[in-house]
N, C-alpha and C positions, 0 to 999 in steps of 0.2 A: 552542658551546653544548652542552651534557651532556645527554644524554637522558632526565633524569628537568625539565629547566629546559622541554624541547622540550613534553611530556605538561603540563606545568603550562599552560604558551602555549595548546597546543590547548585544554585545557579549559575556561578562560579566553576563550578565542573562542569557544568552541561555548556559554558562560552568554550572553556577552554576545548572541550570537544569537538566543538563547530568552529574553533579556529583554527584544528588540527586538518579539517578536511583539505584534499590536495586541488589545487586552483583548477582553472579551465584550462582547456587545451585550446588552444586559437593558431597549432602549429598542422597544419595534416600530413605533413610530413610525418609527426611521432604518432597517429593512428595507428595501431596494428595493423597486420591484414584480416580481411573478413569477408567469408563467401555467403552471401545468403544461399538461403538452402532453395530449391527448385518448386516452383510454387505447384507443379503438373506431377510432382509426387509425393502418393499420402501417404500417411502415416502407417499404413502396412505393408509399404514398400512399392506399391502396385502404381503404375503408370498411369496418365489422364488421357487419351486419344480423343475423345470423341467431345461436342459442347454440350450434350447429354449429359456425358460422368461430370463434365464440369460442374455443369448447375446443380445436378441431381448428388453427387458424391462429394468432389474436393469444396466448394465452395462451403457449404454448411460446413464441411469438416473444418475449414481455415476459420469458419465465424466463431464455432465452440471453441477452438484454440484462443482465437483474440480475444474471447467475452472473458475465459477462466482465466489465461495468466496476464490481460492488459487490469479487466474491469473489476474482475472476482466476480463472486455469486452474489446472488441479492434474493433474499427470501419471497419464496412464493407469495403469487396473490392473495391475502385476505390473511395471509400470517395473523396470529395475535403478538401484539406488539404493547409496551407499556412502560412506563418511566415511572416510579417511588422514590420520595425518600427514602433513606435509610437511617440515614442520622443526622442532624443537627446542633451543629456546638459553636452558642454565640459566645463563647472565651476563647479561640481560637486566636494564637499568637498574644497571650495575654490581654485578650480583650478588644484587640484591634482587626480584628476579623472576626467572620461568621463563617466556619467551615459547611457546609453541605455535602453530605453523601447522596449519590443516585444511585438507584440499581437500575439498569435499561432490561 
């Protein structure tokens, strides 16, 4: 198989995959049910009473929750950071491409 037959395959799989996804729901009727959870109790079960624990306890506790599983982590300041090539292949698809590798 030729490598430009191989890229046609993959892309062709990767439609058919995103045609498989199941459409929007514009019904709210068919919504499951769903409780959110109680914003005045953290995460070691312990209650919020005061505007105190607010500020000082649950709220930073709800900003780590949202920063990790909304944003993810993002590497400290001053990180060393850097982008190389790796490789270089100007016959890529028999000549009609220039492949480039990066390593980040």
């Amino acid at each position: 198989m030729q490598p430009c037959q191989v890229a046609l395959l993959v892309l062709l799989t990767a439609a058919a995959l995103v045609a498989q996804q199941p459409s929007a729901n514009y019904d709210e009727a068919r919504v499951p049910a769903y409780v959110l959870p109680d914003p005045l109790i953290r995460v070691d079960g312990s209650r919020v009473t005061t505007p105190h624990a607010w500020r000082s306890l649950r709220r930073p506790e709800l900003l780590r929750l949202f920063a990790s599983h909304v944003y993810g982590r993002t590497p400290a300041s001053g990180a060393a950071m850097g982008a190389a090539f790796t490789d270089t292949d100007p016959l890529a698809f028999g000549g009609r491409s220039t492949r480039k590798l990066v390593t980040l």
